[in-house]
N, C-alpha and C positions, 0 to 999 in steps of 0.2 A: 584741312579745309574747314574752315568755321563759319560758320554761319550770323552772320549778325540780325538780331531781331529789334527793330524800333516800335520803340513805347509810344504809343496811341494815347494822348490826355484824355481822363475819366472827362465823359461828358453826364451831367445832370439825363437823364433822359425824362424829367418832368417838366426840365426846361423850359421847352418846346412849349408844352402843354396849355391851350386855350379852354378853359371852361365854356361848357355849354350853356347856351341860354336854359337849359333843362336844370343843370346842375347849380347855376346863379337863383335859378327859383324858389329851389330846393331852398338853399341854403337863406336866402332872406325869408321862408314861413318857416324856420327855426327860431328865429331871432324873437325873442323874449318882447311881447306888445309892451306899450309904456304903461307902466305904474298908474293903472285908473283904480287902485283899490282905493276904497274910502278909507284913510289914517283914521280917524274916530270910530268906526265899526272896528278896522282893528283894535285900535286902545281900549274902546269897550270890552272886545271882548279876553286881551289879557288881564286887563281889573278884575273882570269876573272869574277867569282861572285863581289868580292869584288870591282875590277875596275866597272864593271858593276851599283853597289850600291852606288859608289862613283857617277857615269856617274848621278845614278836618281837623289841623293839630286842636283845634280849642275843643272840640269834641272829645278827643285823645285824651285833652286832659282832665275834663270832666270823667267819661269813663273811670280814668285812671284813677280819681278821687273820689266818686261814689260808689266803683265797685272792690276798692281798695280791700276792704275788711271782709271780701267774699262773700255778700252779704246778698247779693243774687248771683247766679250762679248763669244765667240764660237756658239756653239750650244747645243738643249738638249738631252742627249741619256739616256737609260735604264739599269739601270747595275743589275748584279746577285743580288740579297741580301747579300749573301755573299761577294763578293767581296765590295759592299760599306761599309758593316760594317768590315771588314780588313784592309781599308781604312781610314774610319774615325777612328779607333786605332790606326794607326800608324797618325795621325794628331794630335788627342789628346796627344800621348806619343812626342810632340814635337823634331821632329826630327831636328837634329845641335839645339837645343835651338829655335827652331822655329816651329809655327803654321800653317800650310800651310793648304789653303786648299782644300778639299778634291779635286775641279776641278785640281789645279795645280800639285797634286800627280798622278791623272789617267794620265793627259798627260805625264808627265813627264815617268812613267813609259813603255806607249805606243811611245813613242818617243826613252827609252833606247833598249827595243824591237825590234824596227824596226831598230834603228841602227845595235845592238849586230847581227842581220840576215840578212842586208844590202846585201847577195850576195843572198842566197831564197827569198829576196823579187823581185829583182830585175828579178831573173826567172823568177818570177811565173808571173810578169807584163808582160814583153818580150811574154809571152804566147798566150796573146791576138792579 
């Protein structure tokens, strides 16, 4: 006695499936609004990164050629962990073809800082 078993086609069962006006709602306030940034406040403000980046290596290498013959020495300070080891990456990935290090990239970088905000710094001085 055998028994025969007939195959049922897979049906999709999402098939069926009608989206709710719930779920239609949902899904168009995802939808990314149109492109009203201002292109000029951005390109400004890459120029300025980039000037900015250009402003540290030239630092770097000032640093690098005034303080070359150890001839001030600074002082010592304490940095995050994280930032010293951010630091010495980008020393090791020698930046322009050059090793700099790591003291002549922190100034450098605290010196492009202080300039890029040369008008809040000078407030907050004036405060006192």
């Amino acid at each position: 006695m055998s028994t025969k078993k007939t195959i049922q086609p897979v049906t999709d069962p999402l098939a069926q499936f009608s989206m709710g006006d719930t779920v239609k709602r949902h899904l168009a306030s995802d939808k990314k609004p149109d492109a009203t940034v201002d292109n000029t406040q951005t390109s400004k403000n890459r120029k300025k990164k980039k000037d900015e980046w250009e402003r540290f290596l030239e630092l770097a290498q000032e640093q690098k050629e005034k303080r070359g013959g150890g001839v001030d020495k600074g002082v010592q300070i304490y940095l995050d962990s994280h930032i010293m080891r951010t630091l010495e990456k980008l020393r090791l990935s020698g930046l322009n073809g050059t090793k700099y290090p790591v003291r002549y990239l922190l100034n450098a970088a605290v010196k492009t800082f202080l300039e890029a905000n040369a008008q809040e710094v000078e407030e907050q001085l004036s405060k006192e």
